[in-house]
C-alpha positions as CSV (number, residue, x, y, z in Angstrom):
1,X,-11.6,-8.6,-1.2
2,X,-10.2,-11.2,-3.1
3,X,-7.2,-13.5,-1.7
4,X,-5.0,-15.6,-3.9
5,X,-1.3,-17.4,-4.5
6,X,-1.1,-16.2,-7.5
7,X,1.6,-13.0,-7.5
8,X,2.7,-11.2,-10.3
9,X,6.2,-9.4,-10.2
10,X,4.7,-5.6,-9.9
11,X,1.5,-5.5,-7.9
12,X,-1.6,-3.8,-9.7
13,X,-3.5,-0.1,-8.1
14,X,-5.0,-2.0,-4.6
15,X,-3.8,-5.3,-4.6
16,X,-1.5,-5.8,-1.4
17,X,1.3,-8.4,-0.4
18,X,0.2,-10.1,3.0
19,X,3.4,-9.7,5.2
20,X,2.6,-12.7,7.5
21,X,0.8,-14.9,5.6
22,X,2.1,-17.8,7.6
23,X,0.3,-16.3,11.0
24,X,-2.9,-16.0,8.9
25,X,-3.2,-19.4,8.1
26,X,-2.5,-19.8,4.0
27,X,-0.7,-22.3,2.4
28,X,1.5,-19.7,0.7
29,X,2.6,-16.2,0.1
30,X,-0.3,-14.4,-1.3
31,X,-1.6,-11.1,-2.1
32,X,-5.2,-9.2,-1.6
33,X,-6.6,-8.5,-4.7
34,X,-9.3,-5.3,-4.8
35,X,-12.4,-7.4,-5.9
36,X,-15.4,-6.5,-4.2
37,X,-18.2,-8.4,-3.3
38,X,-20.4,-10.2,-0.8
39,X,-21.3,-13.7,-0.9
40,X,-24.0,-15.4,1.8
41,X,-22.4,-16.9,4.6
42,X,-24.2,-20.6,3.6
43,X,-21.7,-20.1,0.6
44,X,-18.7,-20.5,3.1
45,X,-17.2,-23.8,3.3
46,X,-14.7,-23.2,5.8
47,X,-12.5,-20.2,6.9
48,X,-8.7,-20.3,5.4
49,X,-7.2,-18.2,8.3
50,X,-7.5,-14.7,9.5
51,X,-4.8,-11.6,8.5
52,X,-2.6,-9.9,11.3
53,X,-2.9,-6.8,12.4
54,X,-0.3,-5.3,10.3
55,X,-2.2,-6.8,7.3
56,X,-5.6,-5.7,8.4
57,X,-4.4,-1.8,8.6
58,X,-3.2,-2.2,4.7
59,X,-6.3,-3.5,3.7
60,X,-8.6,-0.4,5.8
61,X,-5.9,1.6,3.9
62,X,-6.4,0.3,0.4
63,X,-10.3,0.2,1.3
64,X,-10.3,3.8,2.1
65,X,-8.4,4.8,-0.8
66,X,-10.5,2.6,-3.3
67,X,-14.1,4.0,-2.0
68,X,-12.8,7.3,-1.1
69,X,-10.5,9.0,-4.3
């Protein structure tokens, strides 16, 4: 899943608000986006932060509803 800054006023089917986005580590409020993919872990410059535990469960959530309808 995609994450990014960039919040539109109305969130979109899957995308999520990160509650504490502070915690995780990001520079500012930001949302999960449903984009799916995998990358090679080579490609990973540097990790950004990690999401709480409230945030993870909405994420398991969205996934579940996403690959499961």
């Amino acid at each position: 899943m995609a994450i990014t800054s960039q919040i539109r006023p109305s969130l979109s089917f899957g995308e999520i608000l990160v509650g504490d986005w502070k915690k995780a580590g990001l520079v500012a409020p930001s949302i999960i986006k449903p984009l799916l993919m995998t990358i090679e872990k080579t490609l990973v410059l540097k990790r950004l932060g990690h999401l709480e535990s409230q945030d993870r469960v909405a994420l398991q959530k969205t996934l579940h509803q996403i690959l499961n309808p």
